[in-house]
Every structure is written in C-alpha cells, then in structure tokens.
C-alpha positions in Angstrom: -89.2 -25.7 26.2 -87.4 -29.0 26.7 -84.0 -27.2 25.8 -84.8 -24.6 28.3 -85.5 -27.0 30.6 -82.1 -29.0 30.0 -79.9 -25.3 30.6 -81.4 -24.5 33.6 -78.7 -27.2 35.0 -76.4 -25.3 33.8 -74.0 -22.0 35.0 -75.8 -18.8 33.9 -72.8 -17.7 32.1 -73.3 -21.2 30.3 -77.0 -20.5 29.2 -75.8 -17.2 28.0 -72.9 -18.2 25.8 -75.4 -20.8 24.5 -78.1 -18.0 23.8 -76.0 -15.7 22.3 -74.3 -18.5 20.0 -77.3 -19.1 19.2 -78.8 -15.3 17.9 -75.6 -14.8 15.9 -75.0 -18.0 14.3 -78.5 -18.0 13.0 -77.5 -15.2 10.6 -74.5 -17.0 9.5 -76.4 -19.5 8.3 -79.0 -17.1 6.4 -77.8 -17.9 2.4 -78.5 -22.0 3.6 -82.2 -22.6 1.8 -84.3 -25.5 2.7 -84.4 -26.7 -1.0 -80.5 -27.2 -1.3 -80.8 -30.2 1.4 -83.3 -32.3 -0.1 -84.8 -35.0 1.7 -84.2 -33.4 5.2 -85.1 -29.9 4.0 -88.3 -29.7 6.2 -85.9 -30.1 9.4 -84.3 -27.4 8.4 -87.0 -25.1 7.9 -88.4 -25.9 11.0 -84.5 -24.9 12.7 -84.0 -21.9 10.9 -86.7 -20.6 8.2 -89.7 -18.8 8.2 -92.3 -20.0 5.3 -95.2 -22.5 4.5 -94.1 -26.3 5.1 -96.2 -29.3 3.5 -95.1 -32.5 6.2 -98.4 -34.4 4.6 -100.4 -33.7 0.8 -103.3 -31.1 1.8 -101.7 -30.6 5.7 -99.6 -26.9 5.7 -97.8 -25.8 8.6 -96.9 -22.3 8.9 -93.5 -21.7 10.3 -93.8 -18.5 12.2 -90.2 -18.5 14.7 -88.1 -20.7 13.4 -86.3 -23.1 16.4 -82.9 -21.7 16.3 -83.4 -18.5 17.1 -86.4 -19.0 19.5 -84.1 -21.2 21.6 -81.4 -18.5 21.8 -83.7 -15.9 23.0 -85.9 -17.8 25.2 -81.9 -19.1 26.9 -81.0 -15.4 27.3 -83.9 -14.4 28.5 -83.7 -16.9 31.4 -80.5 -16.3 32.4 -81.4 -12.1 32.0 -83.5 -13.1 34.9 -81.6 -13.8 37.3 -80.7 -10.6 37.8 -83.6 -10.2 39.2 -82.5 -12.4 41.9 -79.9 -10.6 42.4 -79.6 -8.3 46.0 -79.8 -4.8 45.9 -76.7 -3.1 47.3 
C-alpha cells in the first residue's frame, strides 16, 4: 500500500509501465531460489516466492502473494481505473 500510495504522484502511463515491469520481470526472475542468497534469503522470499518462512525459532509465516507481483497488479489496477474517470463520448 505505501508503494501504491507513492505512484499515485505519478503519470498513469508511469504507474502502468511500472505495473507491467513489474508482472513480467517477476517470471524472469523464477529459476532465482531463496536458498542460493543466504543470509538475505528471507527478503527474497518475501519479494518474490511463495512458501513457509521461519523469521524467529517456533514463529512461521506463510507467504501467500509474494510482494513483487502484488505491487504490479495492485499499480495496474489503479491506473485501469481511471478509465473510469474517463467521459463518455
């Protein structure tokens, strides 16, 4: 929500490019596993994977939409409705 809240300064045509980046270069990033980064391997599942995370012994997190993608959709979806704004002709 903070993102979404940062675009909406922005053109539309801005938020879109930024959504749609967003949608597409999450599947470029798909063969990139948590476990190859080590140490900051949690941040990336929390960006871009869906699984079970363990920040704390005995405290699981379940990682249902990973960030990335969210973002880019929730930015489309924003800037889809200002067409709704828009006047009939």
């Amino acid at each position: 929500m903070v993102f979404l809240v940062a675009v909406t300064y922005l053109p539309t045509r801005i938020v879109v490019a930024i959504g749609i980046l967003l949608i597409v270069g999450d599947n470029l990033f798909e063969h990139v596993q948590a476990e190859q980064l080590g140490n900051i391997g949690w941040a990336w599942t929390i960006l871009h994977e869906r699984k079970m995370l363990e920040l704390i012994s005995g405290f699981r997190l379940f990682i249902v939409y990973p960030l990335i993608s969210w973002i880019g959709v929730m930015a489309v979806g924003y800037a889809f409705g200002t067409l709704f704004k828009m006047e009939k002709y």
